[in-house]
C-alpha positions in Angstrom: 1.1 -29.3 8.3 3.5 -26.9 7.2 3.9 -25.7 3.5 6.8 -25.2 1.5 6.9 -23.3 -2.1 9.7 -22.7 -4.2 9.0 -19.0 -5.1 11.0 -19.2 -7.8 9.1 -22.1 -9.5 7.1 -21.2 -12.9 4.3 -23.6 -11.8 3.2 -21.5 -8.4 0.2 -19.4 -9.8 -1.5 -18.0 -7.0 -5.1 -16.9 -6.9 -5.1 -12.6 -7.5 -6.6 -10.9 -4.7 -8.0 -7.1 -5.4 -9.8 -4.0 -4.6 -11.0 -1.7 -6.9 -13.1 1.4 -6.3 -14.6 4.8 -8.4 -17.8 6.2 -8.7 -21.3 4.8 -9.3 -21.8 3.8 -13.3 -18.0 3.9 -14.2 -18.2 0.2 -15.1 -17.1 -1.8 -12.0 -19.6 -4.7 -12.2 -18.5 -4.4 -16.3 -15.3 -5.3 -14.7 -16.2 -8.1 -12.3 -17.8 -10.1 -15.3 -14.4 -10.2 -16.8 -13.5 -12.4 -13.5 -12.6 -16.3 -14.7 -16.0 -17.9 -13.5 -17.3 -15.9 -11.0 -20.1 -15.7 -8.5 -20.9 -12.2 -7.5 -22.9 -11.6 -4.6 -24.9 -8.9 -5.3 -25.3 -6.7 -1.7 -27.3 -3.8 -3.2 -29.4 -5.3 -5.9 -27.2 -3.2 -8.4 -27.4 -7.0 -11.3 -31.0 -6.2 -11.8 -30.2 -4.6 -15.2 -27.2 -6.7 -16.2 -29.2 -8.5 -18.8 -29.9 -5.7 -20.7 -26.6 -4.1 -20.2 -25.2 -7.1 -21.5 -23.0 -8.4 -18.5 -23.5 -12.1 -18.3 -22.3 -13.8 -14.7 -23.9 -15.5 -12.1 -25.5 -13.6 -9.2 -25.8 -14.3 -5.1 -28.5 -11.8 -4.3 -27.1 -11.1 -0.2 -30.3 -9.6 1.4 -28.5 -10.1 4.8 -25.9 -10.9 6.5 -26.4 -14.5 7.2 -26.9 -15.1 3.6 -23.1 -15.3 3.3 -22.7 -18.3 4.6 -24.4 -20.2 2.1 -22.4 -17.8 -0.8 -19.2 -19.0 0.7 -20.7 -23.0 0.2 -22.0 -22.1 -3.0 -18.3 -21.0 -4.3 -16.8 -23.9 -3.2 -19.1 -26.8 -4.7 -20.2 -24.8 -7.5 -16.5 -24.8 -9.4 -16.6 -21.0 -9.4 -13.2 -19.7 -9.1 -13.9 -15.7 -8.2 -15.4 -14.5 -5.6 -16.7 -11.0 -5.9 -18.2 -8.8 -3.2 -20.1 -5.6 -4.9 -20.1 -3.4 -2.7 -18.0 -4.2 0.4 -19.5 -1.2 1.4 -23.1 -2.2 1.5 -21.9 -5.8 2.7 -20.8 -3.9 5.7 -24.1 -2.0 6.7 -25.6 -5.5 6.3 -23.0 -6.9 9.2 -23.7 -3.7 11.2 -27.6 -4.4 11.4 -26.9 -7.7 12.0 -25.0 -7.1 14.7 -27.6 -4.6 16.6 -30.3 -7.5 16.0 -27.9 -10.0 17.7 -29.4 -7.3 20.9 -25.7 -7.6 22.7 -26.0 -4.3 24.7 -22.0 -4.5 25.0 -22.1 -3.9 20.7 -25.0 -1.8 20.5 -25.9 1.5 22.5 -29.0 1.9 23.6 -29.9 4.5 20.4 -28.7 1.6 18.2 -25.4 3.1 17.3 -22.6 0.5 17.8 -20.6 0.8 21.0 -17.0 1.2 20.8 -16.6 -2.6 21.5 -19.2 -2.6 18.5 -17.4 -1.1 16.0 -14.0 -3.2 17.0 -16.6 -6.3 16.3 -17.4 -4.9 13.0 -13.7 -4.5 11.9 -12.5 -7.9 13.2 -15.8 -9.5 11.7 -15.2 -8.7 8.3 -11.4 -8.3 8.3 -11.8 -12.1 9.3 -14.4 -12.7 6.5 -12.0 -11.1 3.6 -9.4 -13.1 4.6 -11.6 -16.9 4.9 -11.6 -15.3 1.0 -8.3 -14.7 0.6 -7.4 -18.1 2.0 -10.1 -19.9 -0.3 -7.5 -20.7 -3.2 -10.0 -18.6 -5.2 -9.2 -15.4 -7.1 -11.0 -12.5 -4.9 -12.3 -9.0 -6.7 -13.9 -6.6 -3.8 -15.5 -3.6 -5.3 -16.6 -0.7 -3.3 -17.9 2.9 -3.8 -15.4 5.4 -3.6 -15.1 8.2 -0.6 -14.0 11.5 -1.0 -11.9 13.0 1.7 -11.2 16.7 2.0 -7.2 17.5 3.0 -6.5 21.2 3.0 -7.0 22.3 -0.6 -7.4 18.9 -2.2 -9.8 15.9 -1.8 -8.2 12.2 -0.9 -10.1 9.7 -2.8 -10.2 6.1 -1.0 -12.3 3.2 -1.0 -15.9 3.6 0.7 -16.2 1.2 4.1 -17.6 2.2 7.3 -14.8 1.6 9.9 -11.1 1.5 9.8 -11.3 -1.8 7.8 -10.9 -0.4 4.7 -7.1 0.3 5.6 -7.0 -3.3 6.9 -8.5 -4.6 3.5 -6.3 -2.2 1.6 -3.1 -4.3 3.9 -4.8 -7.4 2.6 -5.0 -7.5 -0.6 -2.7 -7.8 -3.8 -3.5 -4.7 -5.9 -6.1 -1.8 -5.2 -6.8 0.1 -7.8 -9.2 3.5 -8.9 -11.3 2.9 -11.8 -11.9 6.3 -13.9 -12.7 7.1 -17.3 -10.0 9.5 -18.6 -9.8 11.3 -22.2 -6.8 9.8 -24.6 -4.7 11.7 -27.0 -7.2 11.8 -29.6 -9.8 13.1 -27.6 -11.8 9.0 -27.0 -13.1 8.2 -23.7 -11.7 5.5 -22.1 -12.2 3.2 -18.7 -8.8 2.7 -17.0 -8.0 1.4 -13.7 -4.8 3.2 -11.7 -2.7 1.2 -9.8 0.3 2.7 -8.7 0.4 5.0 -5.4 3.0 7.6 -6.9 -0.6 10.0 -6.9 -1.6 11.4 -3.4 -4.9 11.6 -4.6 -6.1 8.4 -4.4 -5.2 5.0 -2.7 -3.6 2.5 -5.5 -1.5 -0.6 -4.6 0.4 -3.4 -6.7 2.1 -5.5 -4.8 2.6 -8.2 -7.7 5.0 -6.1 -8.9 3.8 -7.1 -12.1 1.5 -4.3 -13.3 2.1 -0.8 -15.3 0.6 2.5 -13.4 -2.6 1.9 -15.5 -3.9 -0.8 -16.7 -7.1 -2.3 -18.3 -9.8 -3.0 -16.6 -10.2 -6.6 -17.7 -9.7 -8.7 -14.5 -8.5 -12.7 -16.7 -5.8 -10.1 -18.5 -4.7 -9.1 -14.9 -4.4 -12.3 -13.7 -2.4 -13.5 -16.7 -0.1 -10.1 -16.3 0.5 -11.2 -13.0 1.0 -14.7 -13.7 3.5 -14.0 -16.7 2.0 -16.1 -19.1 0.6 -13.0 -21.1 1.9 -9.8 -21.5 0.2 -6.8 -22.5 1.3 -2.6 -23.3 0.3 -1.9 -19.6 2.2 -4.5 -17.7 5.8 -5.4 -17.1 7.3 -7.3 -20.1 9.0 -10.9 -19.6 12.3 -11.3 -21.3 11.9 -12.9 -24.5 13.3 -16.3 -25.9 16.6 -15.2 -27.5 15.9 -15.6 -31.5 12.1 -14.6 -30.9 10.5 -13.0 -34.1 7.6 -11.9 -31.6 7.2 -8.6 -30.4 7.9 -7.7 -27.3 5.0 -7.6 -24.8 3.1 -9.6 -27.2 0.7 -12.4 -25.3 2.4 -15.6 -25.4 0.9 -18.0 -28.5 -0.9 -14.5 -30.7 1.4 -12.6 -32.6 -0.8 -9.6 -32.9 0.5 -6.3 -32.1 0.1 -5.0 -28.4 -2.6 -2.4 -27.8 -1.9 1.0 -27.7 -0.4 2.1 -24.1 -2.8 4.6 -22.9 -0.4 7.9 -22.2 -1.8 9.8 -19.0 -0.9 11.6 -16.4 -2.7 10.0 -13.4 -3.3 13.2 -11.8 -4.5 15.0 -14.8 -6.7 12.6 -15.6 -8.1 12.3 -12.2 -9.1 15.9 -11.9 -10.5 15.5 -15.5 -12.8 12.5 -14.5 -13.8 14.7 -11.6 -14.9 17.8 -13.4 -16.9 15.6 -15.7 -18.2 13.5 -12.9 -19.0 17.1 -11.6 -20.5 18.6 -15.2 -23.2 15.6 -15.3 -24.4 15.8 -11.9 
């Protein structure tokens, strides 16, 4: 049957939908736990420490392919209400050995790379996963590993998934967004996420509309953003009540100041992040 919305009805919350990527330890699965009830499945056994590192969420360990099937039942009768893939990436190689143990010589070559039929399987496969997701109702956070690209004299930083689907995913989603630690103005370190695409060094996407060119990497205060039933320094302000005593961009029902607005230049910051990243290795 065909559904109707009134767009312009307060009411219509829709479930958030997003990617984020950056390198390994910057605090991604951190940022999943923030998720409203989530169920993570785990694809590279990366929740072993979570307990010590303080993270608290429930876990899917995926060893294989197959085992998402019974993560998809378990987010629907479980009342979970975020779905979180970390990493896509992994959750990929999973689907490509899955697919060269399925033995269908017009997927695999004989060397056990996939055929070009093969890789169009892969793509379709898990573009058509991501969107079962999508449809769910749920909220959806799909983390990946990031990818650097050399381009001339610079390096294109993207999310990491074997095949073309990552530009598929990237159409599929709400927001994408590249998760880096940059320094502030007095010299703290601080975990931001970078969401607008003015940067032609990384992939960033908001198509909510809703959402600053960084923002915190809390994924409830995102969803609320979005939403308009909070406000924060990083996202776009509602018009307030005429009369209001409350601060502009202050969260609906806490009259608390905003947080300081982190003041950045998103490609400064990246090629700080880098030399760092760089420096520790």
């Amino acid at each position: 049957m065909l559904k109707i919305i009134n767009t312009g009805d307060p009411s219509v919350k829709p479930p958030l939908v997003m990617l984020v990527y950056g390198e390994g330890g910057v605090g991604k699965s951190t940022f999943a736990s923030t998720a409203p009830k989530p169920l993570m499945a785990d694809c590279e056994n990366g929740s072993k420490y979570f307990g010590l590192r303080g993270i608290k969420l429930d876990v899917a360990h995926v060893e294989k392919w197959s085992d998402m099937r019974e993560y998809t039942e378990a987010l629907k009768k479980d009342g979970y209400e975020t779905a979180v893939i970390d990493p896509i990436g992994e959750l990929m190689e999973k689907l490509m050995r899955h697919m060269v143990a399925l033995g269908d010589s017009k997927l695999v070559q004989k060397d056990g790379s996939p055929s070009q039929a093969g890789w169009g399987w892969l793509r379709k496969t898990m573009r058509d996963y991501v969107k079962v997701l999508r449809d769910s109702g749920m909220h959806v956070l799909l983390v990946a590993h990031v990818d650097d690209k050399p381009d001339e004299d610079r390096v294109l930083l993207r999310p990491l998934i074997t095949t073309k689907v990552s530009k598929d995913i990237v159409n599929m989603v709400d927001v994408v967004g590249y998760m880096t630690v940059v320094q502030t103005g007095d010299g703290e370190s601080k975990r931001v996420i970078f969401v607008d695409p003015s940067s032609d060094k990384f992939t960033a996407k908001d198509r909510t509309g809703q959402l600053g060119k960084i923002i915190e990497p809390d994924f409830s205060k995102i969803i609320k953003a979005v939403h308009g039933t909070e406000s924060y320094a990083w996202s776009k302000k509602p018009v307030e009540p005429a009369g209001s005593n409350i601060p502009l961009g202050t969260p609906k029902g806490n009259q608390t100041p905003p947080e300081p607005k982190v003041s950045v230049d998103p490609n400064q910051a990246l090629e700080t992040a880098r030399t760092k990243v760089a420096a520790a290795v």
